[in-house]
C-alpha positions in Angstrom: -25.9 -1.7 -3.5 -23.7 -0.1 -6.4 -20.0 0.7 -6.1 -20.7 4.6 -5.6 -22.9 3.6 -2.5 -20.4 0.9 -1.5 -17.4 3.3 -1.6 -19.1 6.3 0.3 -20.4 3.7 3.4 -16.6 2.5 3.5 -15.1 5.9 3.3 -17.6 6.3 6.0 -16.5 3.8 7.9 -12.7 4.8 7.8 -13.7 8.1 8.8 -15.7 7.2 12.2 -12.8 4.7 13.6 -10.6 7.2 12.7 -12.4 9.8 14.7 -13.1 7.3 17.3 -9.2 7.0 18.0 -9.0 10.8 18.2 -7.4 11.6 14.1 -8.4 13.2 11.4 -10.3 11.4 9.3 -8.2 13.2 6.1 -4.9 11.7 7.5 -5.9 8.0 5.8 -6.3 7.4 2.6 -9.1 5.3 1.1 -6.9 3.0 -1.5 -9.1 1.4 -3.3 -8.0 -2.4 -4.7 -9.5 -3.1 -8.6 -7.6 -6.7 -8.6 -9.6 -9.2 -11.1 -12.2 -5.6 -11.6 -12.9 -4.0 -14.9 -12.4 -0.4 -16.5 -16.0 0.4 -16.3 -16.1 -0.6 -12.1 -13.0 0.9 -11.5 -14.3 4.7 -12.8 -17.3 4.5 -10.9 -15.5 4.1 -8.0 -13.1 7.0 -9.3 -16.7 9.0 -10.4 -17.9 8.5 -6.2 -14.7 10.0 -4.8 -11.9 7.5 -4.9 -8.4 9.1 -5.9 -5.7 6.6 -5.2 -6.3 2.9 -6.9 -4.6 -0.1 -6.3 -3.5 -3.2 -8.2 -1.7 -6.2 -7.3 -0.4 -7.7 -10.7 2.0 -5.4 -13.4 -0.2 -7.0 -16.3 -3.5 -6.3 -15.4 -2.4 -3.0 -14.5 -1.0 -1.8 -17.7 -4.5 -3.6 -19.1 -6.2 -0.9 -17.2 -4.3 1.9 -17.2 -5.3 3.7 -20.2 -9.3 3.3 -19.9 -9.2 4.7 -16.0 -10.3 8.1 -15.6 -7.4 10.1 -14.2 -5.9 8.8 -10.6 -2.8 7.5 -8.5 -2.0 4.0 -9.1 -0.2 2.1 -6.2 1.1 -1.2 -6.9 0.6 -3.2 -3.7 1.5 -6.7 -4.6 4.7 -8.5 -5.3 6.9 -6.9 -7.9 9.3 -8.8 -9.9 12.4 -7.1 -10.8 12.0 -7.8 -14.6 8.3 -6.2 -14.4 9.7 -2.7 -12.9 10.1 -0.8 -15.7 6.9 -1.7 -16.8 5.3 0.4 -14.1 7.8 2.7 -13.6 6.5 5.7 -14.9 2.7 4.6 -14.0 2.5 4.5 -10.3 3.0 6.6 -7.8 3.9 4.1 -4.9 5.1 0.7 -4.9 3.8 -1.0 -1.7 5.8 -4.6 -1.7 9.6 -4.1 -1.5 11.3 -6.4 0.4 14.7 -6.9 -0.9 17.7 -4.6 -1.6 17.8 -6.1 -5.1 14.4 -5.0 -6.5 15.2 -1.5 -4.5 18.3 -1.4 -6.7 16.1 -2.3 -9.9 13.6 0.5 -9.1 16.3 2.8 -8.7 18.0 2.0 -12.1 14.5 2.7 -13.8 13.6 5.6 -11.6 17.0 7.1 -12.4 16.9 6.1 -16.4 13.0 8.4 -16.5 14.6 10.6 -14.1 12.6 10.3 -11.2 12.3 9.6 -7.6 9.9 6.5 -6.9 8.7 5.9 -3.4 8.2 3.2 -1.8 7.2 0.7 1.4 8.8 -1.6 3.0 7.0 -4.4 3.0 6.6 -6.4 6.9 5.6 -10.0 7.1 3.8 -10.1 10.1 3.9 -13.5 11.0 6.4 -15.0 8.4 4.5 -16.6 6.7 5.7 -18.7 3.8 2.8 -18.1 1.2 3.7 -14.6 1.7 6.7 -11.6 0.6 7.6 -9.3 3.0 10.6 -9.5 5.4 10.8 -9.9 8.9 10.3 -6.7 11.6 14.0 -7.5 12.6 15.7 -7.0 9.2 13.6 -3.6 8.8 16.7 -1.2 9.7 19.4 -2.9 7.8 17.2 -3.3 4.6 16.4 0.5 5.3 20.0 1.3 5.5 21.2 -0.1 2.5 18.5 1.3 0.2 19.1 4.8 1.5 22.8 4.1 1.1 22.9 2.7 -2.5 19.5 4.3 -4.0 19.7 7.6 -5.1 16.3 7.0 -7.0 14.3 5.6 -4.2 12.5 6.9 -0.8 11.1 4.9 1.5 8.1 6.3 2.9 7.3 3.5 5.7 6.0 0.1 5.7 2.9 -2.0 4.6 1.9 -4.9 6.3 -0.7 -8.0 6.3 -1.6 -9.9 9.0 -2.8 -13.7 8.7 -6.7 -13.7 7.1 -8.5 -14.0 10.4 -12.4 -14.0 10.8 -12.2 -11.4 13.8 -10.4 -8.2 12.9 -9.8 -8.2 16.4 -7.1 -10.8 15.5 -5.5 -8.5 14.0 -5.0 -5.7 15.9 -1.7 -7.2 17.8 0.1 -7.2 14.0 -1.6 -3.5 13.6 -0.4 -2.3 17.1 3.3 -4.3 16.4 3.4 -2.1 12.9 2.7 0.9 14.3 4.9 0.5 16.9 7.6 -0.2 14.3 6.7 3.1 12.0 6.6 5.2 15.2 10.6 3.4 15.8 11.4 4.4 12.3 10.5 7.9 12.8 13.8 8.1 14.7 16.0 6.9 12.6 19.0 8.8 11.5 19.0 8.2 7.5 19.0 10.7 4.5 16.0 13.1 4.5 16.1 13.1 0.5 16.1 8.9 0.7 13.6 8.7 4.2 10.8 10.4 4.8 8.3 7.7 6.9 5.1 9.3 7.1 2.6 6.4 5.8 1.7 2.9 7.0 0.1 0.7 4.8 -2.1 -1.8 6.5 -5.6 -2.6 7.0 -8.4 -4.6 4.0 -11.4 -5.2 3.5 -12.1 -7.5 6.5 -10.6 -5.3 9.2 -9.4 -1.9 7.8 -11.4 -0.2 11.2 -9.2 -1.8 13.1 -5.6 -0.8 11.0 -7.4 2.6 11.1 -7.6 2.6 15.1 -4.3 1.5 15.5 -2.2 4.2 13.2 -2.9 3.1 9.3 -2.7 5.7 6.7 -3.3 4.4 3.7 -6.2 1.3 4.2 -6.5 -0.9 1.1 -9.8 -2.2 0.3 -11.1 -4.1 -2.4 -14.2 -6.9 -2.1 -16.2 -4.0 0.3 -16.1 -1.3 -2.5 -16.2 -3.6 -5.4 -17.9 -6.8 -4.5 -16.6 -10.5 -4.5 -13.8 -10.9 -7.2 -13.9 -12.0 -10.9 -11.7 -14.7 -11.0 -12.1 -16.4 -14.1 
């Protein structure tokens, strides 16, 4: 099966659960994850309808950025405060904040280019060491001070992942926990120009039905588009 086929059966597939749960299918967004995948993949995904690309590493980002055919990068992994202002001005969305300090580094470089970057807050489901993200408990507070000290920077809602499990039924109580959270945020008092939470970031290749069913917005999917990865 080629990308384009791969890409329209999973755009597919996003849009039945999200009918079966009573949305409309336009309301989530097919991301589509290129980590350890060339130029030449990454376009003929672009080429079969995909709009919004994400990458998890700065470098191999900026390796692709030039040869891709016109889209809206998200970076969705781990962002290290000295890598900001490499991306800066490249993506549209950073996925993975989880600390006041790299919201205050994004600000400084969003401010320098003159620009507002949004962002997610990113939720570690089940603390998990191996992984960023803070807990659901520090989610207001960290909200609260970005909004308060980051001019440059809106936060948009949360992304989350859940422990790799086999059954994306496993799944579904860190989905349903999410949403419940992002439904919670909605009600927050905080600056409209600094807080707008309209998108929740959750859902991959191995159960992005599910994340659909239960609220997602933006889905991320890479190996089901793409095929296995090209670690070298």
């Amino acid at each position: 099966m080629t990308i384009s086929e791969r890409y329209a059966q999973v755009r597919k597939r996003v849009d039945d659960a999200a009918l079966r749960s009573g949305r409309d299918p336009s309301e989530v967004t097919l991301l589509a994850v290129t980590k350890t995948h060339g130029v030449t993949e990454i376009n003929e995904a672009v080429d079969a309808g995909a709009t919004d690309i994400g990458e998890n590493r700065v470098q191999e980002l900026l390796e692709k950025y030039d040869g891709v055919k016109p889209v809206r990068w998200h970076l969705i992994g781990h962002l290290q405060t000295n890598k900001v202002r490499q991306v800066i001005d490249k993506v549209v969305m950073i996925h993975s904040v989880d600390s006041l300090k790299l919201a205050k580094e994004i600000d400084k470089r969003a401010s320098a280019r003159g620009i507002v970057m949004d962002v997610l807050i990113e939720i570690n489901s089940a603390m998990e060491e191996t992984k960023s993200g803070i807990a659901a408990g520090d989610l207001r507070k960290l909200a609260e001070d970005i909004t308060a000290e980051c001019a440059s920077v809106r936060i948009c809602g949360i992304m989350c992942i859940p422990p790799i499990a086999e059954d994306p039924e496993d799944s579904r109580p860190y989905f349903r926990e999410a949403a419940a959270l992002f439904e919670e945020m909605k009600t927050w008092d905080l600056p409209d120009d600094r807080f707008c939470p309209g998108v929740l970031s959750m859902g991959m290749s191995g159960d992005f039905e599910t994340a659909v069913e239960e609220g997602a917005t933006i889905v991320r999917v890479g190996s089901s588009i793409f095929g296995p990865r090209n670690y070298k």
